[in-house]
Structures are given as C-alpha cells and as structure tokens.
C-alpha positions in Angstrom: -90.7 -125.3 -44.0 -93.0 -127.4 -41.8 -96.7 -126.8 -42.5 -98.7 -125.5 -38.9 -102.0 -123.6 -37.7 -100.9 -121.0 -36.2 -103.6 -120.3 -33.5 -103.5 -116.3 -31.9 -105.9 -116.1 -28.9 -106.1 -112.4 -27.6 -108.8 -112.3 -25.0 -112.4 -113.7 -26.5 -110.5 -112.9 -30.4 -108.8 -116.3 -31.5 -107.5 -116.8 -35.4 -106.6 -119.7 -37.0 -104.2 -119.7 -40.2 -102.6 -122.1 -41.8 -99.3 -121.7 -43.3 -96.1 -122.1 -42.9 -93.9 -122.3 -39.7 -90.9 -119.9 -40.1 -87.8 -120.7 -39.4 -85.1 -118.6 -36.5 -82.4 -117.0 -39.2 -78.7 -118.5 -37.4 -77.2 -115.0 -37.9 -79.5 -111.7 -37.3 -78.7 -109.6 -39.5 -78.7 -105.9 -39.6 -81.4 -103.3 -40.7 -80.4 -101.6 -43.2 -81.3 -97.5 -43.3 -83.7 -96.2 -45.3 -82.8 -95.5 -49.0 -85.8 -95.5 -51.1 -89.4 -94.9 -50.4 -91.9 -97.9 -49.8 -93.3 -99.0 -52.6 -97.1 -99.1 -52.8 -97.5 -102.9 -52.4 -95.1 -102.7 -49.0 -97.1 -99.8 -47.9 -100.5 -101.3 -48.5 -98.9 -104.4 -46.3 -97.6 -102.0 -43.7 -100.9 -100.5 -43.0 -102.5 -103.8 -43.4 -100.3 -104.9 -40.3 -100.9 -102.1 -38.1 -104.4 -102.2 -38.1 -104.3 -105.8 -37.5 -101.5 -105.9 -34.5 -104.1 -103.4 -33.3 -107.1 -105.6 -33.6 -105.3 -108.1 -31.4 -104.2 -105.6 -28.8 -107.6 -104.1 -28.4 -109.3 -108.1 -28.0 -106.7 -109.1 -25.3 -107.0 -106.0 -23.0 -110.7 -104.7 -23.5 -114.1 -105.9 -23.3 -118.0 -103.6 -23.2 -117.0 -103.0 -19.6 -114.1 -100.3 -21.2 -114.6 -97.2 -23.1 -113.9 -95.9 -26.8 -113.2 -91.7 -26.0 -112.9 -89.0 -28.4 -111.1 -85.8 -27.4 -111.5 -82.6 -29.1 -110.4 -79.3 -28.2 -111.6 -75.6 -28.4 -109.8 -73.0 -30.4 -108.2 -71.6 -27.4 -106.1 -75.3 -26.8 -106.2 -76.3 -30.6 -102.7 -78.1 -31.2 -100.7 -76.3 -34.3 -99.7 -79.8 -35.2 -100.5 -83.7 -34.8 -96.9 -83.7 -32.6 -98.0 -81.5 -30.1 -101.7 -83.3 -30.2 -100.2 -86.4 -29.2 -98.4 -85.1 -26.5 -101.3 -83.1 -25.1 -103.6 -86.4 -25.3 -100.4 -87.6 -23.4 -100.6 -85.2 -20.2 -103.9 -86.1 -19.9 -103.6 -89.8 -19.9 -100.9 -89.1 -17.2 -103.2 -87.3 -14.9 -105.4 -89.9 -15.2 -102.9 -92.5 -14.2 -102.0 -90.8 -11.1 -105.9 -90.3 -10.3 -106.2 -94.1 -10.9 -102.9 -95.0 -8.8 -103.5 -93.1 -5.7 -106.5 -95.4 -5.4 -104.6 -98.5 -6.4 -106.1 -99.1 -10.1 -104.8 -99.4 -13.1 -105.1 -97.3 -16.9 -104.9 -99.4 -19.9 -104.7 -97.2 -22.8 -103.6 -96.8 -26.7 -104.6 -93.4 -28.4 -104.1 -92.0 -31.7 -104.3 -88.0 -32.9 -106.3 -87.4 -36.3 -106.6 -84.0 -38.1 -107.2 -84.5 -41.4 -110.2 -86.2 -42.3 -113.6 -84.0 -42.8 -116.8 -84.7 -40.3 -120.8 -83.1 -40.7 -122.7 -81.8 -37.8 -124.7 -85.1 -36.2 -127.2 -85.3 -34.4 -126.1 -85.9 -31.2 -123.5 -83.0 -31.3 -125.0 -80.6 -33.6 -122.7 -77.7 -34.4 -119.9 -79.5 -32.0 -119.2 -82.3 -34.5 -117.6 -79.2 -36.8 -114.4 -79.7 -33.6 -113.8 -83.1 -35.5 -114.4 -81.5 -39.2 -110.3 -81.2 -40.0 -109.3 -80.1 -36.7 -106.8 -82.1 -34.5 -108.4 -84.4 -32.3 -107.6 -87.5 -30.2 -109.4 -91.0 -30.0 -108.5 -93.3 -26.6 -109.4 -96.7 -25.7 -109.3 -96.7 -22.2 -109.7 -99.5 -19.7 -113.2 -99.0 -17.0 -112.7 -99.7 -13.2 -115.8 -98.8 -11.6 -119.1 -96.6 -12.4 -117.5 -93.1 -11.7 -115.6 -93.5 -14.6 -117.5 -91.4 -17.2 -117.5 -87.9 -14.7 -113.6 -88.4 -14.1 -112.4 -89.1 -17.8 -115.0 -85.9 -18.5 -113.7 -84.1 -16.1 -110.1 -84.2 -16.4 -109.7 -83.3 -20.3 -108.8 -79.5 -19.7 -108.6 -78.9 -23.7 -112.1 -77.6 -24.2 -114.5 -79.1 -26.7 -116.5 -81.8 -25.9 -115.8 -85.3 -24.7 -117.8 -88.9 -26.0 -117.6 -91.5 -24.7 -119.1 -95.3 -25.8 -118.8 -98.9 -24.6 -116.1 -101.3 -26.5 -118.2 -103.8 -28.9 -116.4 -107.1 -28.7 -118.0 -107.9 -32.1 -116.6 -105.0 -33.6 -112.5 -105.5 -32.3 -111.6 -105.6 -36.5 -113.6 -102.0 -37.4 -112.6 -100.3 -34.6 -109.0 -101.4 -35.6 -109.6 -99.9 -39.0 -111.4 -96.7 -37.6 -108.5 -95.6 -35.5 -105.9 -96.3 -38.3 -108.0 -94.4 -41.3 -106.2 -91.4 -41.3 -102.8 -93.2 -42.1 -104.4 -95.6 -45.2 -106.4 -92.6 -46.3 -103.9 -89.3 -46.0 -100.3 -91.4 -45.2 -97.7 -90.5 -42.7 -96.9 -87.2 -41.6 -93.2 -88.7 -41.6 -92.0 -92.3 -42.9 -92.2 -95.2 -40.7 -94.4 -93.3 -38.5 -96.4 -95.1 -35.9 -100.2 -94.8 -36.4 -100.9 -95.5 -32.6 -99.3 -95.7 -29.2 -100.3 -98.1 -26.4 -99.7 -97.9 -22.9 -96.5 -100.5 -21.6 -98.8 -102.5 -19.3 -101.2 -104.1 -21.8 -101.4 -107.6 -22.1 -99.8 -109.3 -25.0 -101.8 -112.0 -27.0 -100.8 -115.4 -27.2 -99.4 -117.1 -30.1 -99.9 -121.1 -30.8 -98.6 -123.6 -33.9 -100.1 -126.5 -34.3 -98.2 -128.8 -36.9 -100.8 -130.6 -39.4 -99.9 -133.9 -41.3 -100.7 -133.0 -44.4 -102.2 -129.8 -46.9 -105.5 -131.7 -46.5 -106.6 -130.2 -43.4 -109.6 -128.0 -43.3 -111.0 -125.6 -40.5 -114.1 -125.9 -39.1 -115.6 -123.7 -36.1 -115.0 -125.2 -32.9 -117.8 -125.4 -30.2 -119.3 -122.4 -29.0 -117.5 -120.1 -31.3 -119.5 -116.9 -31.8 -118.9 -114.2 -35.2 -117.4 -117.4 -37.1 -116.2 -116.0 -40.4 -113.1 -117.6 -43.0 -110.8 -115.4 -44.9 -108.7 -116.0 -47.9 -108.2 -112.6 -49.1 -106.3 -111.0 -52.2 -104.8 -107.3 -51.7 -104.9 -105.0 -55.0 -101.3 -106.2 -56.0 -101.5 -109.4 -56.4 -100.7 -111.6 -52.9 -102.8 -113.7 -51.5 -102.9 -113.9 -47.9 -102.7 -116.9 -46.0 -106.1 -119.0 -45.9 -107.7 -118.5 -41.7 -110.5 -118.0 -39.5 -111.8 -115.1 -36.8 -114.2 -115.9 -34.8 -114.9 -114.9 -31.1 -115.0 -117.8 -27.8 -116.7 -117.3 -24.8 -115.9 -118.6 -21.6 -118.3 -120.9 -20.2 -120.1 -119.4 -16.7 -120.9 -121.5 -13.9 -125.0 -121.0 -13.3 -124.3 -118.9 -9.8 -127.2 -121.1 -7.7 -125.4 -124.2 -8.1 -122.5 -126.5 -8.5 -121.5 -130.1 -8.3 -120.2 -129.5 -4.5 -123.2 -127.3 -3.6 -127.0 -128.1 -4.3 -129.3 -125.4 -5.1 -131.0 -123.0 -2.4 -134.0 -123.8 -2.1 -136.8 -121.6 -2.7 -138.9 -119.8 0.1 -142.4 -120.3 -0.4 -143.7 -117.5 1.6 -147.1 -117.8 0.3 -147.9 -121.4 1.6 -146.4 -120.5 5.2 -148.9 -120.8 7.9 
C-alpha cells in the first residue's frame, strides 16, 4: 500500500498522520454476528475510536459561541434506567427544535446519559451537585443562535434539578471528547456494541485529505499560524503503536474591519482641533 498523510480538517481541529493509504476491498463482504465477547485490546480500540470520531464532530460543528449543558433531574422525574434517560433528554431536545424552527434557526446537538460515576458537593452547587452523585443525568453540546439562549435552554428542561451551562473551549475539543465518553471506558456498556453518544442528523461532517509522500523520509512540522501544536506517537497497554501524527488548531485569518486593498481607511475625526 501507497504511503500518504492523511490530513482530517474538522472546523479550526486539523490532524496530520502518516500511514498507509488503504485500499477499496473488490468484494464487501458480510458482517458476521456476534459470537464471542470483545477482547480487551479490541475494546480498548473501540473506546479509543469513539471518543475520537467525537473529538472531530464536536471541532467541525462548535466553537465558544455554543454551549456544553448538564441536565439533571429531581427525584420526582428521576429515570429508572439510562434507556428511559436518553429518551427523556430526547423530548427535550425536540421541544427545543420546534422553539428554534418556528423562528427559522437551527439545533445542533449530540448528548449522552451518565448514571454511574460518583460526584462531591462543589462549590458552585453545594448540596445540588449530590443530583450528579450516581444519579442519571444528561450532558448536551448544543449549538448558540443568539443571547436568549441561556433562559430558553433553562427554561424548557421540565425534569427538575438544576441546569449548567458553559461556553465550548476550542482548546479543549480532545478532553471534552474524553469527558462525555468516561462512563463507557470506566464502567463499560450497559449492552454490547452500545453507542456511547448520539448526535443530531444535521451536523457537519469533517473533511478527510491524503496526501501521497515520496518516500518514509518525510517529517511534519507545524504549518504557519498553527495554534495548540502538539505530535503523537502513542502506544496503548497492549502493545500497538498508533500511527505517528499531529493536532493542532488553525485559525482563519480576519480582514482588519477599517480597511482593505479596495477601500482606504476612514479617516479619523479630529473634533478637538475643529474651529
């Protein structure tokens, strides 16, 4: 197989890996059914994947204008199970839709339902942090569209408890990956082949580049303006190495908004030396 960089851009997020370019099988062939459980190496590579399909999904559709949420309910609305808390973190991401459609804007969203892992009092919350402390609860990544955002994603959660809300870091797309997929690395599925998170259909898929390269020689080196500029060539507990790559994060450039090569700059009013 042909040797490439394969470059993934997903919004300001780009990687670059080198490897190998792979090669369209002549005859698909069928999955077979499940008929042994996942060994711990595949499962470690599993996990490894869905936190990172995540990381690319997140950098392609949101930036600090959109909002990280946590949902958490009273005892009145607490789900029996993480089943029924996905699909009330559901109904509510549907009411939100139609609020956001009757007024022509869009929702952006992917959401996961935790349970499992323990949480102290903060203090922010105090004695509210103990709705996150092994108790079902949702975390959303939703997309902003104007400064009344925060009162209506408050005010539409009808589950009780308490809702935060905080700006997306861009330099943080990788641990906020990891943070929403914990529960399934820490605790596993509750079934096999479970998905960890669920993303709305409208998000906006991350491109996907190769690059042929002459030789193994080839090197990378951080191209201009890169921002968070960081190489990887990591080994996993079993024994594979991954392929050796680069994250880092790419700006676009801004036009300075008094001037431009077809208009000159305003010029100044200089009040103070009018007669």
């Amino acid at each position: 197989m042909a040797r490439a960089i394969k470059h993934i851009k997903a919004g300001l997020l780009n990687f670059e890996i080198i490897g190998t370019v792979p090669e369209e099988a002549l005859v698909r062939q069928r999955r077979s059914g499940r008929c042994c459980a996942t060994c711990a190496a595949q499962q470690f590579y599993n996990d490894k994947c869905s936190w990172r399909e995540l990381e690319l999904k997140l950098a392609a559709n949101y930036r600090s204008r959109d909002y990280v949420v946590t949902g958490t309910y009273d005892n009145a609305h607490l789900p029996r199970n993480k089943a029924e808390t996905k699909k009330c973190c559901y109904k509510y991401l549907r009411k939100l839709r139609d609020v956001r459609r009757k007024r022509g804007q869009e929702l952006r969203y992917v959401y996961v339902a935790e349970g499992w892992h323990g949480k102290a009092d903060d203090e922010y919350f105090g004695g509210d942090g103990r709705l996150e402390d092994k108790r079902f609860h949702n975390h959303m990544v939703i997309n902003g569209c104007g400064p009344g955002d925060l009162e209506e994603i408050r005010s539409l959660w009808p589950y009780g408890g308490y809702v935060r809300i905080e700006p997306v870091d861009v330099h943080y797309y990788r641990e906020l990956a990891k943070y929403l997929t914990k529960e399934a690395r820490e605790f596993g599925r509750a079934k096999p082949g479970e998905k960890v998170w669920s993303p709305s259909r409208n998000l906006i898929k991350y491109e996907v580049e190769y690059i042929d390269i002459p030789s193994d020689s080839v090197t990378l080196s951080a191209p201009p303006g890169a921002v968070d500029y960081v190489q990887f060539s990591e080994r996993n507990p079993y024994g594979f190495a991954d392929c050796i790559g680069a994250r880092y994060l790419l700006f676009p450039d801004e036009a300075s908004p008094g001037y431009s090569y077809t208009k000159g700059r305003k010029p100044k009013k200089l009040n103070n030396f009018l007669p």
